[in-house]
C-alpha positions in Angstrom: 122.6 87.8 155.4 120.5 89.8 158.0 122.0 93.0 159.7 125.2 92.9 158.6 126.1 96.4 158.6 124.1 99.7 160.7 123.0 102.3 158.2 125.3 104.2 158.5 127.3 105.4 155.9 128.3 108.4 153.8 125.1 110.2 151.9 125.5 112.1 148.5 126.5 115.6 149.7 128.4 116.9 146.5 128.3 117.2 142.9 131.5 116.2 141.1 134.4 118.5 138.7 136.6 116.7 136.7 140.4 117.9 135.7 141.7 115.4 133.6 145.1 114.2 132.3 147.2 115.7 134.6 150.8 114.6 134.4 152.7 113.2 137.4 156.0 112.6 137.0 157.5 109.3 138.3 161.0 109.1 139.3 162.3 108.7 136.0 160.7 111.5 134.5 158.1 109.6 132.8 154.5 111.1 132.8 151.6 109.5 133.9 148.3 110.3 133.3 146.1 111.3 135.8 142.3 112.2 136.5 141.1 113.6 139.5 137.6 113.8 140.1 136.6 116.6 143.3 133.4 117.4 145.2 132.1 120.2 144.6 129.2 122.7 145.9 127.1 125.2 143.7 129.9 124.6 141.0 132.7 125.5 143.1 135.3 122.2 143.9 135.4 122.1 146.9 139.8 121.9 147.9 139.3 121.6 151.5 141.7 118.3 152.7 139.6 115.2 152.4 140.4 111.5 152.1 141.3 110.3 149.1 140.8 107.5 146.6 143.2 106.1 144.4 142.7 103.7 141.8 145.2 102.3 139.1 144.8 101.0 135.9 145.9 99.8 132.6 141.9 99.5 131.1 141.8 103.5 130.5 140.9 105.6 134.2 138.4 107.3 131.4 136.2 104.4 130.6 132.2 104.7 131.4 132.2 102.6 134.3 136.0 103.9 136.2 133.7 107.7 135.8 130.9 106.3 137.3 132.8 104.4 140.4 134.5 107.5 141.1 131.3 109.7 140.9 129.7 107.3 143.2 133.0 108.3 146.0 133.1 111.9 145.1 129.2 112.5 145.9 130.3 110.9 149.3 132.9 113.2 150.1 136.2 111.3 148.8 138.4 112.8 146.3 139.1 110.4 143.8 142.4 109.7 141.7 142.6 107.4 139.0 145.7 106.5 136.9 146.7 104.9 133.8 149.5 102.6 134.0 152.8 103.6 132.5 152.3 102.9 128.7 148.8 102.3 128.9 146.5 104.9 127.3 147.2 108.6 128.1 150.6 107.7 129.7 154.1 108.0 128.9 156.6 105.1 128.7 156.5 101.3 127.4 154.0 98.9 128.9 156.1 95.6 130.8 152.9 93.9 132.4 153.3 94.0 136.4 157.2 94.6 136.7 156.4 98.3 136.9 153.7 99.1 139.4 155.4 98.7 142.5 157.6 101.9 142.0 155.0 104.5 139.6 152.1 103.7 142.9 154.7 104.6 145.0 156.0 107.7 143.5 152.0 108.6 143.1 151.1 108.2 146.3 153.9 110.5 147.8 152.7 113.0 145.4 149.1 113.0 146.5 149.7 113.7 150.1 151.9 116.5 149.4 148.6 118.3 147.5 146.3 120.7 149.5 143.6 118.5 149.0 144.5 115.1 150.6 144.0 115.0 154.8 147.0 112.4 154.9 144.7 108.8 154.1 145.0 106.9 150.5 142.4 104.3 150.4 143.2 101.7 147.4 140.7 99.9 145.4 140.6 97.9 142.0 139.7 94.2 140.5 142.3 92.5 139.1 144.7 94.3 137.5 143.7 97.4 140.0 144.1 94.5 142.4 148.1 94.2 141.4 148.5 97.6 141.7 147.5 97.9 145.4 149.6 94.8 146.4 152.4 96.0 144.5 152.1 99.5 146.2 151.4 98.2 150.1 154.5 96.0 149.3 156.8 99.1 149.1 155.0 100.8 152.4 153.5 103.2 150.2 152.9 106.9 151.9 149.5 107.6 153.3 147.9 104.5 152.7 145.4 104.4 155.1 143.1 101.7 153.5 142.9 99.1 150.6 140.0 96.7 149.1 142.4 94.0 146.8 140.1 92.6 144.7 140.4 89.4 142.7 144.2 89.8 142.5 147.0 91.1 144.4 149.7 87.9 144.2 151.3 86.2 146.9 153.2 84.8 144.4 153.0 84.7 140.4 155.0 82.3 139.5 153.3 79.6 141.7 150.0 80.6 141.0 147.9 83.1 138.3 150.6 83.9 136.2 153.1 80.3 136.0 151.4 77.5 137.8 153.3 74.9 139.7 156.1 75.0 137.1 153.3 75.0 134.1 152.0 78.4 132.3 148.9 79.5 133.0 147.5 80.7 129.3 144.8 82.8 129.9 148.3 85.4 129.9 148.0 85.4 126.1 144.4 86.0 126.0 145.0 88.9 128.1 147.9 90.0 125.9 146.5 89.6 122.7 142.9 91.2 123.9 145.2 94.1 125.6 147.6 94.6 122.6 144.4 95.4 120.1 144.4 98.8 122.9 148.5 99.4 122.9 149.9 102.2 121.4 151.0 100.8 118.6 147.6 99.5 117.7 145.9 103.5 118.4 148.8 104.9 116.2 148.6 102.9 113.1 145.6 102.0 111.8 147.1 98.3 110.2 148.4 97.3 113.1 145.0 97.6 114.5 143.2 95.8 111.6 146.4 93.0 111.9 145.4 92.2 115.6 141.6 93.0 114.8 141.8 89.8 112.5 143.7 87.7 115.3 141.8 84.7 116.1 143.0 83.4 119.3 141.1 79.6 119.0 143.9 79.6 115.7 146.7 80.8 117.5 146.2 78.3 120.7 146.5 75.3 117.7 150.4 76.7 117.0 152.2 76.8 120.4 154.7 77.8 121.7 154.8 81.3 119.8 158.4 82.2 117.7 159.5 85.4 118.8 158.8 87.9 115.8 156.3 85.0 114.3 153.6 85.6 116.8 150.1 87.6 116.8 152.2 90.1 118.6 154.6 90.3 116.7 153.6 94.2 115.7 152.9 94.5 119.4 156.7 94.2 120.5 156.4 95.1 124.3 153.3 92.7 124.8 155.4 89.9 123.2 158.5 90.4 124.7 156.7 90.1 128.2 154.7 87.2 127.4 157.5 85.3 125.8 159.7 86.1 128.8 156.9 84.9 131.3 156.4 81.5 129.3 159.9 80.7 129.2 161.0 81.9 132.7 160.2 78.3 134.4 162.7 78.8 137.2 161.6 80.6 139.9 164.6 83.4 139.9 165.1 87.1 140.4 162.3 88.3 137.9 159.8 86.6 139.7 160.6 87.6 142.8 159.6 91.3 142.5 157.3 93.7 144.6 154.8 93.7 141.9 155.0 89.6 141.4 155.9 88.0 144.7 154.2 89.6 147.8 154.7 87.2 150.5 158.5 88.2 150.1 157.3 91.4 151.2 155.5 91.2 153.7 157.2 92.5 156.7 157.4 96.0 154.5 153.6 95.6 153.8 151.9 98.5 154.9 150.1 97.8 158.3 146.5 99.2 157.2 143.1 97.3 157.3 142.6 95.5 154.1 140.1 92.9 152.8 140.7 90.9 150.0 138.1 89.5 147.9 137.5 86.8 145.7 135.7 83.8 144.2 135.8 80.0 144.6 136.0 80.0 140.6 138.4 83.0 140.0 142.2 82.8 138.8 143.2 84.3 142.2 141.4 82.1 145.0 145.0 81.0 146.0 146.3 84.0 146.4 143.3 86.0 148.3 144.2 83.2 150.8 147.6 83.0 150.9 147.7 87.1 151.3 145.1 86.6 154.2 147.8 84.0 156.0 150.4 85.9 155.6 149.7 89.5 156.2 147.3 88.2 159.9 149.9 87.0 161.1 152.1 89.9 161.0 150.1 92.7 161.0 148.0 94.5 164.1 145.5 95.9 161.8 142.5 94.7 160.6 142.9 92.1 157.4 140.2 90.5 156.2 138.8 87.9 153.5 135.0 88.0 151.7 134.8 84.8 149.7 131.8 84.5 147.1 130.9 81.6 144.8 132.1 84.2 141.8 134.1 83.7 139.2 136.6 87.1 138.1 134.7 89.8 139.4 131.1 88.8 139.1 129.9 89.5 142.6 126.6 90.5 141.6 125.4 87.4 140.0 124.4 84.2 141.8 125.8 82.0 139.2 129.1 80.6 138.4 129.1 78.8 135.0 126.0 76.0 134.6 125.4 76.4 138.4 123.1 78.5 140.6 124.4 79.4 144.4 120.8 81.2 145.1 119.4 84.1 146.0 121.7 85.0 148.7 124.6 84.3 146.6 125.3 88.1 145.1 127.4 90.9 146.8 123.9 92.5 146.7 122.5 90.5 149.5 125.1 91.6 152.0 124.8 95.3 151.0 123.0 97.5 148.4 125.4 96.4 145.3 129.2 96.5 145.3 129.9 100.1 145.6 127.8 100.1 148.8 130.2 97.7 150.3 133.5 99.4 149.3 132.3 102.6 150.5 131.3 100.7 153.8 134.6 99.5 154.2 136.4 102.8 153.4 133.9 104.9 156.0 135.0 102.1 158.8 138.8 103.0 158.1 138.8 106.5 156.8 136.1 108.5 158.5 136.0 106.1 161.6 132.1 105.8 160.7 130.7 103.1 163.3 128.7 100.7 160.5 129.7 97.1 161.5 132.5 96.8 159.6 134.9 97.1 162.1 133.1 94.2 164.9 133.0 91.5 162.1 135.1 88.5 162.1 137.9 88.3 160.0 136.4 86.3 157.1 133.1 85.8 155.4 132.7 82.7 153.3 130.0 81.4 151.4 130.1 77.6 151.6 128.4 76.1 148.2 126.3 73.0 148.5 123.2 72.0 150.1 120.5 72.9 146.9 117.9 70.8 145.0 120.4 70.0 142.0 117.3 70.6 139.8 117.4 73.0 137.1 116.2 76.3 137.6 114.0 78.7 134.8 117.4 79.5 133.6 118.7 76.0 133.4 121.0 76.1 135.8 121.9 73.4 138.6 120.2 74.6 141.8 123.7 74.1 144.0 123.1 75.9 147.0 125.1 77.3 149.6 125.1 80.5 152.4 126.9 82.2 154.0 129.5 82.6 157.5 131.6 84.4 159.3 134.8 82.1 160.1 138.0 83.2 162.3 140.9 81.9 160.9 142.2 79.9 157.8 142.9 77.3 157.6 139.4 76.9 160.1 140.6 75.6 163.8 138.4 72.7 163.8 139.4 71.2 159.9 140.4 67.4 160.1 142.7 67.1 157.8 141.9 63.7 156.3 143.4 62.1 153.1 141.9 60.1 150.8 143.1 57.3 148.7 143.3 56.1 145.5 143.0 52.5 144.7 143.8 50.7 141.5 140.0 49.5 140.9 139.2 53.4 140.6 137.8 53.9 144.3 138.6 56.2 146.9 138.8 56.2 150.9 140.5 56.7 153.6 142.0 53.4 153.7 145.6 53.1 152.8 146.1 50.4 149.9 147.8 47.3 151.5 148.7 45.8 147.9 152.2 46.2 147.4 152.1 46.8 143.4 149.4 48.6 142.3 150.0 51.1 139.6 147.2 52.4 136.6 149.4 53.7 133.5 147.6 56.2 131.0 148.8 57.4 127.8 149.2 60.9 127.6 149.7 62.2 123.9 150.2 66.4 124.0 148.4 66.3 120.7 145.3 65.4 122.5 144.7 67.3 125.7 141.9 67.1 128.1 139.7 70.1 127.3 138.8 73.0 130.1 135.7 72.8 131.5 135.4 75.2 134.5 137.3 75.8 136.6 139.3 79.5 138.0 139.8 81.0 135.1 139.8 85.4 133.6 142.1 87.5 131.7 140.1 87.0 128.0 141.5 83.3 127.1 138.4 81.6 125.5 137.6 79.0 127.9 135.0 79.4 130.2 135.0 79.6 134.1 133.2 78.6 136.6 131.1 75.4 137.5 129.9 72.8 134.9 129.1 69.5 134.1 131.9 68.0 133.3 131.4 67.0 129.8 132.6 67.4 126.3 130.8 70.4 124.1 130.9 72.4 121.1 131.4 75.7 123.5 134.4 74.0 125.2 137.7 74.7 123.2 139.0 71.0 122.3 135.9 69.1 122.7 135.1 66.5 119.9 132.2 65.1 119.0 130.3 63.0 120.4 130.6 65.0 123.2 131.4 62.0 125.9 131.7 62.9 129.7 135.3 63.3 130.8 135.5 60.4 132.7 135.2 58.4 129.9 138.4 59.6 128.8 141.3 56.6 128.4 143.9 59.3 129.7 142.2 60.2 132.9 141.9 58.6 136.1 138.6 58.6 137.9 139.2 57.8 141.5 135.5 58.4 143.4 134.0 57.1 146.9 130.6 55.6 147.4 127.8 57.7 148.0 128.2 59.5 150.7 126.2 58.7 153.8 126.3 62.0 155.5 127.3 65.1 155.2 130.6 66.0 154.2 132.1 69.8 154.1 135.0 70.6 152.5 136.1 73.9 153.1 140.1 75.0 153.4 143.5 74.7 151.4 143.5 71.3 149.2 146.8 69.2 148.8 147.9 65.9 146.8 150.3 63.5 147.1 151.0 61.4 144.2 153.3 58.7 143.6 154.3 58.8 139.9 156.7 57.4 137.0 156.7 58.2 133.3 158.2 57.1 130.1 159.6 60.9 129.6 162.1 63.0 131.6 159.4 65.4 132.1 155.6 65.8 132.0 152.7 67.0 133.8 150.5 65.7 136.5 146.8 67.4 136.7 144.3 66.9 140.0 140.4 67.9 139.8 137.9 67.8 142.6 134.4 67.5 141.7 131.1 66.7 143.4 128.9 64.5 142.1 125.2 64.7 142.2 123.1 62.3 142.1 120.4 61.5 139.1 117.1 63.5 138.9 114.7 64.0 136.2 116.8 67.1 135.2 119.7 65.1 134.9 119.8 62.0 134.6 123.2 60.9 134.4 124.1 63.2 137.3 125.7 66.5 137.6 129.5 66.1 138.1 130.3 69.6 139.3 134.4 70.9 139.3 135.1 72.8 142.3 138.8 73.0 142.3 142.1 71.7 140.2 145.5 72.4 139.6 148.6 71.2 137.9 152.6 70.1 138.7 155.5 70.0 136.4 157.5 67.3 137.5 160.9 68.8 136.8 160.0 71.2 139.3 159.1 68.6 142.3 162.1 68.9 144.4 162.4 72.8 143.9 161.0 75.9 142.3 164.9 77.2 141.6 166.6 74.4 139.4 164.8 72.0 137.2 165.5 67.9 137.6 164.8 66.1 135.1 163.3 62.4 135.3 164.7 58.7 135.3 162.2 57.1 133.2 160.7 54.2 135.1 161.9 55.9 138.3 159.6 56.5 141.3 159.0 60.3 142.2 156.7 61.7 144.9 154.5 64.8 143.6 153.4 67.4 146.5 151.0 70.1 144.9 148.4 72.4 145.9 144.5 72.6 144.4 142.7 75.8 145.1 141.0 75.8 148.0 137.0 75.8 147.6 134.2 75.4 150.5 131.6 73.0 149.4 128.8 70.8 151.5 128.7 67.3 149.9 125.6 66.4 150.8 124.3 62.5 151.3 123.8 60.4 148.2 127.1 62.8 146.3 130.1 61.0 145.4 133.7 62.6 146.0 135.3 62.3 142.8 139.1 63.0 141.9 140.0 63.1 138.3 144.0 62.2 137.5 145.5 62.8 134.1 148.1 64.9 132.5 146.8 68.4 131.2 143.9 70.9 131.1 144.1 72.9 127.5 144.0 75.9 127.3 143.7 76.8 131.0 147.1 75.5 131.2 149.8 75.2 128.3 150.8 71.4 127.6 154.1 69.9 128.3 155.8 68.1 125.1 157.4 65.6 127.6 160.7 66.2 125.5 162.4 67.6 128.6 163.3 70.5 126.6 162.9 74.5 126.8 159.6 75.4 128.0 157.5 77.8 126.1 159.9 77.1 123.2 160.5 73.1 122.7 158.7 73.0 119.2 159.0 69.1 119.5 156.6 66.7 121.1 156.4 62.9 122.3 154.1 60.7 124.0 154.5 60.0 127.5 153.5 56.7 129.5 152.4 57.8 133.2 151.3 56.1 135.9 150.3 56.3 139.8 151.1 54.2 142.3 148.5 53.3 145.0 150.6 50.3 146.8 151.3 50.0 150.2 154.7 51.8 149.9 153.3 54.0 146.9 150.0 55.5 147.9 148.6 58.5 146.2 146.0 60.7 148.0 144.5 63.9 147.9 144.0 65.5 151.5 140.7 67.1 151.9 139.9 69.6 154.7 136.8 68.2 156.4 134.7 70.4 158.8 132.9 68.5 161.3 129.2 69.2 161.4 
C-alpha cells in the first residue's frame, strides 16, 4: 500500500546501557524482575525524562529477540522496561496463568512514573501473552498510560473465546502449559523434573483426556496443572472468569482512554477478540482506537502466507512499513512525541480482504489466494447485507428458506473418532497447524488416517454448499449460525466451518477447499453462559453461535461451502455426550445428532455480504 505513512519518524540518536534485574515490589511484597534498557551518549545514560516503553512477559524480558526490540526503541529515544511475569523466570512468586496481570502492571506502571526518568507517558506493546498484559493493565486505568499496540491477544472475554470456547475448551491451553512448564521453576531447579517434561510427548498425552489431577504431564509442575485443570473444568461462566485479566468488555468504562490499535490475523486464536475490543472500546472512548487486520496466523506478520495458502506480495507487515518494528515505532511517535507521520489521519481500520488470486500453485507450492488491502470505518462495515443462507436436506445451500416441513440429516457422532484440525485460528504450542489448507486428511494433521480422504467425505459431517457462484461475493464481517438441532445424548457439541472452494486447475485438480473460519457450541450452554441445561433427547433446541469473522472475495466459478458435524480435535477438546463433568467425565457414548432444515426448523449460517 502506497504512501501510507510520511517519513517521518524517530532516527537512531543513542547508544543503549542495560541495568538489569531490578526488583519492584508489587503490592504484596513480591519482587519482580525488571530490565531497563536507557539511551545513552559517549557512554553516559542519558536520565533526562523521556517516554517510556513497557513491555511484560512470561517468555524471559532477557531473551535475544525482547534485547533487540528494545534496542531498536532505545536508539530512538524511548526508555524501555521490560518485565517478567510474577513466577516466570527472574521473578518472585507462583505462576497462575492470566489471573495475575491486571494488579503486578498496575503496581509497575505507578512505579515507573514516579522515577526521574519517565516524562509521565507509558506506551504498551507485546504479542500475545504481552498482549494480555496490556488489556489487563488498560482495564484497571493504569497510571501514565499514554499509548498501547495489543497484539494478537488482549480478551474481550476468555471464556467465550481463546481460552473456553462457546462452552467447549480450547486445547491449544495444554500445549501452552506443557511447552511453558519445561521453563517453570520447578523444571530450572531440579534437573529430573526437567528431563520428566523433556520426555513429554504431547501427541501421547492428547490420546488420554481429560487429565487426573496428580496423573498428568504436569503433575511435577503443580501450579501449571492446577491452572489448567481449573480452566477445563470451569464450564460456567462465573466469578473466575470474569476478571480484569480474562474478561475486558466488563471493563471497559474503566479502560484507559488512550489511542490503541489492536492487531491480528484472519487465522489467529484471537480474531474474535481484536474485534470485539475494537466494538467495544470506539464506542466509548474519544481517543483514537484502531484495528490492522492481516491474513496472519499468531504473530506472523511478516510472511505472506498462512498455512498451504499464499495472500501475495502485499500481504506482509513489511509492505505497509519497513518491517514490524517500523510500524510500532510509527504508532508510538504519533501518540508520544506528537510526530505528524500519517498515523494519526488514517481511518480507523485497515483490513486485508483475501481472495481474488490465480489458485495456482506458486514455486513454493502454495495456493496463489490473493487479496489487498483497505481502509474501512466501522465494524461491522455500514454497507454489509446481512444475508442468511440455508441448508437443505439434499446438501445445498441458498438463500431460500426450506418449505418442506420434515427435513432433518442425522450423523453419528462417536468421541472416539473426531474430525481432525485442519487450519484454522490456532497458537499457544498445541500440535496442530494453523492457518489455511486444503481441507483433507494427512499424515501432518494429528488424527488423520489413511487413506487420507477429503473431509467431506466424512459420514459424520454435513456438507451444505451453493452452486458456483456467478459473481462476485465478499464476505467480510462477524459470522453467525443458527441451527436447529436434536440428539440422542443430554449433551454434545455442534461444530460450523466456512470454506471457499476453488475451482479445478491443473494444480489441483479436485479443487482447493480453503477454511476461512469455524467455531464450536456446547449445547448445555445454549440458553446461558451461567447455568448449564441439559438436553431432552429427541427434543428440538435452537443453537445461536458465533464463527470468527474472516474477509474473503469469493470470486465466480467458487462454491460457498459450510461444513456441519460435532467436533474439531485437538483445536477443541471433545464432548463424551455423557452429560457429565467437563474436563473430568472419564466416560464416553455415542451420540445421534441431527439438523433440521424444515419450514419451521431451518438452519442457516448468516454471512456478511459487501456489495461490490
Amino acid at each position: 500500500m502506497d504512501n501510507l505513512f510520511k517519513n517521518v519518524r524517530s532516527e537512531v540518536t543513542y547508544e543503549v546501557q542495560v541495568e538489569k534485574d531490578i526488583k519492584v515490589k508489587m503490592r504484596d511484597d513480591i519482587n519482580l524482575s525488571t530490565d531497563i534498557y536507557y539511551p545513552s551518549i559517549d557512554g553516559e545514560i542519558d536520565k533526562t525524562p523521556k517516554p517510556v516503553l513497557l513491555h511484560r512477559t512470561p517468555y524471559d524480558k532477557g531473551s535475544d529477540r525482547f534485547a533487540e526490540e528494545a534496542e531498536y526503541f532505545t536508539k530512538r529515544g524511548y526508555i524501555v522496561v521490560i518485565q517478567d511475569n510474577r513466577g516466570r523466570y527472574n521473578s518472585e512468586g507462583e505462576f497462575h496463568k492470566y489471573t495475575q496481570d491486571a494488579n503486578d502492571g498496575y503496581d509497575l506502571t505507578e512505579w515507573i512514573v514516579d522515577q526521574e526518568w519517565c516524562n509521565g507517558k507509558i506506551g504498551t506493546y507485546g504479542t500475545s501473552y504481552g498482549a494480555h498484559t496490556q488489556a489487563a493493565m488498560a482495564s484497571m486505568n493504569a497510571k501514565g498510560l499514554q499509548a498501547m499496540i495489543i497484539d494478537c491477544g488482549g480478551f474481550s472475554n476468555a471464556y467465550m473465546s481463546s481460552a473456553r470456547h462457546n462452552g467447549a475448551f480450547e486445547l491449544r491451553q495444554l500445549g501452552w502449559a506443557i511447552s511453558q512448564a519445561k521453563l517453570s521453576k520447578e523444571a530450572i531447579e531440579n534437573p529430573v523434573v526437567a528431563k520428566y517434561l523433556d520426555e513429554v510427548n504431547q501427541e501421547d498425552w492428547l490420546l488420554r483426556l481429560p487429565w487426573k489431577k496428580g496423573h498428568s504431564p504436569l503433575k511435577w509442575t503443580p501450579a501449571y496443572e492446577d491452572y489448567i485443570l481449573e480452566e477445563w473444568s470451569r464450564g460456567e461462566y462465573d466469578d473466575y472468569w470474569k476478571q480484569p485479566g480474562l474478561a475486558g468488555e466488563l471493563f471497559y468504562d474503566e479502560w484507559s482512554d488512550i489511542p490503541q490499535i489492536h492487531t491480528g490475523g484472519w487465522y489467529d486464536s484471537y480474531t474474535r477478540t481484536t474485534f470485539e475490543n475494537y466494538i467495544g472500546l470506539s464506542n466509548k472512548k474519544k481517543s483514537p482506537v484502531r484495528v490492522l487486520m492481516g491474513p496472519w496466523t499468531h504473530g506472523q506478520r511478516s510472511v505472506s502466507y498462512a498455512g498451504e495458502v499464499d495472500f501475495g506480495p502485499t500481504a506482509s507487515i513489511n509492505s505497509l512499513a519497513e518491517n514490524w518494528d517500523d510500524y510500532r515505532l510509527l504508532w508510538f511517535d504519533a501518540w508520544m512525541k506528537d510526530f505528524d507521520n500519517g498515523f494519526q489521519e488514517q481511518n480507523s481500520l485497515l483490513l486485508f480482504i483475501m481472495g481474488g488470486g490465480s489458485g495456482l500453485k506458486d514455486e513454493q507450492e502454495r495456493m496463489q489466494h490473493g487479496g489487498q488491502w483497505r481502509f474501512e470505518n466501522e465494524w461491522p462495515l455500514a454497507r454489509t447485507n446481512f444475508t442468511p443462507y440455508y441448508f437443505h436436506k439434499d446438501g445445498s445451500m441458498d438463500t431460500n428458506k426450506p418449505l418442506n416441513q420434515d427435513d432433518s440429516t442425522t450423523f453419528k457422532f462417536d468421541p472416539d473418532t473426531p474430525i481432525p484440525t485442519i487450519g484454522g485460528g490456532l497458537s499457544g504450542g498445541i500440535i496442530a497447524q494453523a492457518g489455511a489448507f486444503h481441507q483433507i486428511e494427512g499424515s501432518q494433521f494429528f488424527g488423520s488416517k489413511e487413506p487420507y480422504l477429503p473431509l467431506e467425505s466424512r459420514s459424520d459431517i454435513l456438507v451444505f454448499e451453493t452452486e458456483a457462484l456467478i459473481e462476485d461475493i465478499e464476505v467480510t464481517g462477524p459470522i453467525k449460525i443458527h441451527l436447529e438441532i436434536s440428539s440422542s445424548a443430554k449433551d454434545t457439541d455442534f461444530t460450523a466451518k466456512l470454506i471457499d472452494v476453488c475451482p479445478p486447475n491443473d494444480d489441483y485438480p479436485d479443487g482447493f477447499h480453503m477454511n476461512l473460519t469455524d467455531s464450536i457450541m456446547r449445547a448445555r450452554y445454549r440458553n446461558s453462559w451461567e447455568k448449564e441445561e441439559l438436553m431432552i433427547p429427541g427434543e428440538i433446541y435452537s443453537l445461536d453461535f458465533e464463527l470468527y469473522p474472516t474477509g474473503n472475495l469469493f470470486k465466480s466459478g467458487h462454491k460457498i461451502r459450510v461444513d456441519i458435524s460435532s467436533s474439531n480435535f485437538p483445536r477443541f477438546d471433545v464432548n463424551p455426550n455423557t452429560g457429565g463433568p467437563l474436563g473430568v467425565d472419564q466416560a464416553k457414548i455415542i451420540a445421534l445428532n441431527t439438523i433440521h432444515q424444515s419450514k419451521d426448523h431451518a438452519s442457516y449460517i448468516m454471512l456478511p455480504i459487501i456489495p461490490q
